[in-house]
C-alpha positions as CSV (number, residue, x, y, z in Angstrom):
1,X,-73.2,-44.1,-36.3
2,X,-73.5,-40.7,-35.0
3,X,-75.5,-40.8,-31.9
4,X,-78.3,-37.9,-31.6
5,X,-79.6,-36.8,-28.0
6,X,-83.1,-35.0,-28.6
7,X,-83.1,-34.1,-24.8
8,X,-80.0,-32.2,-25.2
9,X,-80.4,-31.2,-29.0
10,X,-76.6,-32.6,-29.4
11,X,-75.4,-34.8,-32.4
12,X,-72.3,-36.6,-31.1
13,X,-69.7,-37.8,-34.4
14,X,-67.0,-39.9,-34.0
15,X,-63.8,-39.6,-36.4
16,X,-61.2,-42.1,-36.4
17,X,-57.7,-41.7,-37.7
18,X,-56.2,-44.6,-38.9
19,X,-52.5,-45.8,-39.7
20,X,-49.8,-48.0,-40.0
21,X,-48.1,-47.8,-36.3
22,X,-45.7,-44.7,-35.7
23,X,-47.1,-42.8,-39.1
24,X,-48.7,-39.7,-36.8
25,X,-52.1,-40.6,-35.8
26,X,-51.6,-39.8,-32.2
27,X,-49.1,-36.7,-33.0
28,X,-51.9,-35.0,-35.0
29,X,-54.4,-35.5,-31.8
30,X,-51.7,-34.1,-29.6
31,X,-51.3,-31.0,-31.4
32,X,-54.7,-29.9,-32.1
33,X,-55.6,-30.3,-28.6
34,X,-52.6,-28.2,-27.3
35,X,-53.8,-25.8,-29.9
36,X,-57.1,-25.4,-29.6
37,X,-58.7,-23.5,-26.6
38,X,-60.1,-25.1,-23.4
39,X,-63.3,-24.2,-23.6
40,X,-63.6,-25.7,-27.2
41,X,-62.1,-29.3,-26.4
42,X,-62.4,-31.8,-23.7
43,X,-60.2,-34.1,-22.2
44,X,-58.0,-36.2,-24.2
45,X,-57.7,-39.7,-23.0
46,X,-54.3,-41.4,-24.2
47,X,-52.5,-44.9,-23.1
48,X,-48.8,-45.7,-24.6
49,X,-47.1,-48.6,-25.0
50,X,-43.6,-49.6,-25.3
51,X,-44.7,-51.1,-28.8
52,X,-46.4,-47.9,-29.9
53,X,-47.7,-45.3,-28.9
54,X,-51.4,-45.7,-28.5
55,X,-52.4,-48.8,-27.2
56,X,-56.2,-48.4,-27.2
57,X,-57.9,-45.0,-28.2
58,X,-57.6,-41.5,-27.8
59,X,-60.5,-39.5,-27.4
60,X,-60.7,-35.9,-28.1
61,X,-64.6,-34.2,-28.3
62,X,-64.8,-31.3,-30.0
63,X,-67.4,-28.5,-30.0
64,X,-68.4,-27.5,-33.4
65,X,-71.5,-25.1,-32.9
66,X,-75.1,-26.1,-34.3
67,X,-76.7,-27.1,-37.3
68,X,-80.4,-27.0,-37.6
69,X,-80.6,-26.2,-33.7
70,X,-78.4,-29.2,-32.4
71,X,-74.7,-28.6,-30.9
72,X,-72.3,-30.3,-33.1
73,X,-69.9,-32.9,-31.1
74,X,-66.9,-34.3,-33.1
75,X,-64.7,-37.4,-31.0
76,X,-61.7,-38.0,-32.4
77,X,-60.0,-41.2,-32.3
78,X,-57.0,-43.4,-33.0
79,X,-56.4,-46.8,-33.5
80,X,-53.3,-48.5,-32.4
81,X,-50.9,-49.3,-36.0
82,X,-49.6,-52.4,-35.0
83,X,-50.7,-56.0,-36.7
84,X,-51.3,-57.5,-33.1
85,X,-53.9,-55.0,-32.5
86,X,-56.4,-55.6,-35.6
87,X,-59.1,-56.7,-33.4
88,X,-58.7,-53.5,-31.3
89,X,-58.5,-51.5,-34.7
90,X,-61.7,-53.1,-35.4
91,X,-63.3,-52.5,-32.3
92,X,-62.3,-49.1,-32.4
93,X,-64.1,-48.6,-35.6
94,X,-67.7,-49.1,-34.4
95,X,-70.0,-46.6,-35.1
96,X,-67.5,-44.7,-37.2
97,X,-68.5,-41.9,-39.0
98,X,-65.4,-40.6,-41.2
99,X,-61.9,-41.7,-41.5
100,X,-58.8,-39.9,-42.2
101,X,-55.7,-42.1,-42.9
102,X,-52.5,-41.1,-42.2
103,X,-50.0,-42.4,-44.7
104,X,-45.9,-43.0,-43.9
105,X,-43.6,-41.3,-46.2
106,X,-40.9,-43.3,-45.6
107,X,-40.0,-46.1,-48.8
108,X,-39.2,-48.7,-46.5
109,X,-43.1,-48.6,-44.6
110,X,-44.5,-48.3,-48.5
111,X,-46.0,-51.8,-48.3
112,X,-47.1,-51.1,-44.7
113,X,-49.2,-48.0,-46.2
114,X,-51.1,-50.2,-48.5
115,X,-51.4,-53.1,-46.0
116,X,-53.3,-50.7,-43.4
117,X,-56.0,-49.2,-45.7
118,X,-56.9,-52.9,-47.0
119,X,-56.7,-53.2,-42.7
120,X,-58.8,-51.0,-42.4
121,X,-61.4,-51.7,-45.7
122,X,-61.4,-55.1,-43.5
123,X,-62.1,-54.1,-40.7
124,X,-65.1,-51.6,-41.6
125,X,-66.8,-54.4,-43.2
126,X,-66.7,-56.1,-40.1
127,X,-68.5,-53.5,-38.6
128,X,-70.9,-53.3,-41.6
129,X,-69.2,-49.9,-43.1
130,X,-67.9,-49.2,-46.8
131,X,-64.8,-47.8,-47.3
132,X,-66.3,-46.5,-51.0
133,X,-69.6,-44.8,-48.6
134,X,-67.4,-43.5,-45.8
135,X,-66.0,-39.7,-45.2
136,X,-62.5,-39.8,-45.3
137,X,-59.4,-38.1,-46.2
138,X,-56.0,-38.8,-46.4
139,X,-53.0,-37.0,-44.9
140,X,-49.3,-37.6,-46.3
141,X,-47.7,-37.0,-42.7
142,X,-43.7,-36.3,-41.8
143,X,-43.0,-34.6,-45.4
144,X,-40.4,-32.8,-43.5
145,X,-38.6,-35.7,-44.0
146,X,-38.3,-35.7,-47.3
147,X,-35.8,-33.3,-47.2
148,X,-33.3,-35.7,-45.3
149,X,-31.3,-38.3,-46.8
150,X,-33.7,-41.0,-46.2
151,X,-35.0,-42.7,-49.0
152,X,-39.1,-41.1,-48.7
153,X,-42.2,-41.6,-51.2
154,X,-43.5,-39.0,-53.6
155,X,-46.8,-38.0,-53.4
156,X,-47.3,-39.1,-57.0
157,X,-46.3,-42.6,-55.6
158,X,-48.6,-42.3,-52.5
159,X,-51.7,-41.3,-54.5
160,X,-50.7,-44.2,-56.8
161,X,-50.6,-46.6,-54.0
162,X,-53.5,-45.3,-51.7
163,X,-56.3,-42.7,-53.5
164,X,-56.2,-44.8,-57.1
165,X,-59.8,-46.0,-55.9
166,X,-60.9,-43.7,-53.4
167,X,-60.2,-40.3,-55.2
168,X,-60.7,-38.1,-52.1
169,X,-58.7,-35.2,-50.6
170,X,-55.0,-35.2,-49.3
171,X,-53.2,-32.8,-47.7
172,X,-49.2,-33.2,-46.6
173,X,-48.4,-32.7,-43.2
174,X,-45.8,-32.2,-40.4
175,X,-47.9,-33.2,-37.6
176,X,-45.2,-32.5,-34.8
177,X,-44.8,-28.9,-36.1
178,X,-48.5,-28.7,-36.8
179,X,-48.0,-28.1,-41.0
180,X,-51.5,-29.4,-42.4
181,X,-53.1,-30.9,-39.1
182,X,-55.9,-27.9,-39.4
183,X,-55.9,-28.4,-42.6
184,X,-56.8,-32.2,-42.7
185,X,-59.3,-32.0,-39.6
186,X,-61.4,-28.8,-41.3
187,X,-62.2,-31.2,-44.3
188,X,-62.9,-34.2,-42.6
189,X,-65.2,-32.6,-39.6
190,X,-66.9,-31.2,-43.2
191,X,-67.7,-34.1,-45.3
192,X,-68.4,-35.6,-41.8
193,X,-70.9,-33.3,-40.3
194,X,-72.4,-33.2,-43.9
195,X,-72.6,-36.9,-44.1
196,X,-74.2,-36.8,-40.9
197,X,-77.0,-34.5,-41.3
198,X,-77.9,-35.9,-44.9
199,X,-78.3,-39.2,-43.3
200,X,-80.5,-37.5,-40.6
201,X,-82.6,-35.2,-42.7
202,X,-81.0,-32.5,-40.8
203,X,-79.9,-28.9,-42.2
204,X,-76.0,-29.6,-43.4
205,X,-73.4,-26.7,-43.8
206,X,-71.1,-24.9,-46.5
């Protein structure tokens, strides 16, 4: 739930990407905050494992401008992809306010795709969230690898598998080389902030 601060006329949103482990949650945080200038992000907090490569959370506040008078702060986050860690996930997910899953192109992690979005429908509706209400978008990540020899999933097979129900936005990524990482947080910080101020009575945006 976003948090407002009528003291500071700041609305504070928190986005969490979500994934099976090793698809390019973290990857996509890295690069936008190596991209972005200084003054426009703040510090990310990251902790890796052995097992993968975020053990906790990353946190990466963005400034946004203002809508209706309030400064717009977006914290991203990520969740760590591996099955021990569901009740992290879960914690994690509190207070979310829009999603953007991060799908594995490889065949072999198919079932792993499908296994993590029923995770994380689970684990919203622990915290009292649904997946159907939610902001979210979902980014097809590594396509780079589909030009290799390793067997990878078409996007016709990872719409099939993942946006049957939900029907939102997708975008195919490279998330190491930065190929639709701007691309994929434009439209979520969008139907985010939106979703925000509609639930707040405030002013949204285009």
């Amino acid at each position: 739930m976003a948090l407002i601060d009528l003291s500071k006329k700041e609305v504070h949103c928190k986005v969490v990407y979500y994934g099976p482990g090793r698809c390019g949650k973290t990857t996509n945080l890295l690069y936008i905050h190596k991209a972005m200038d200084e003054k426009d992000r703040g510090k990310m907090l990251t902790i890796d494992t052995k097992g993968d490569r975020t053990l906790f959370f990353d946190l990466l506040p963005l400034n946004l401008g203002k809508i209706s008078g309030f400064d717009i702060r977006i914290q991203l986050y990520t969740v760590p992809g591996q099955v021990m860690y569901e009740a992290t996930r879960s914690l994690v997910l509190k207070g979310c306010d829009g999603l953007v899953y991060v799908a594995d192109p490889l065949k072999v992690r198919q079932e792993r795709n499908i296994e993590g979005l029923e995770d994380l429908r689970r684990n919203l509706e622990k915290n009292n969230l649904n997946l159907e209400k939610m902001p979210i978008v979902l980014q097809y990540n590594k396509r780079d690898l589909c030009d290799t020899p390793v067997p990878t999933l078409t996007i016709d097979e990872l719409e099939n598998d993942l946006n049957s129900q939900l029907k939102t936005a997708y975008f195919e990524a490279i998330a190491t080389t930065g190929v639709g990482v701007f691309e994929t947080l434009t439209e979520i910080t969008k139907k985010t902030v939106r979703y925000v101020a509609e639930k707040h009575l405030l002013t949204s945006i285009d």
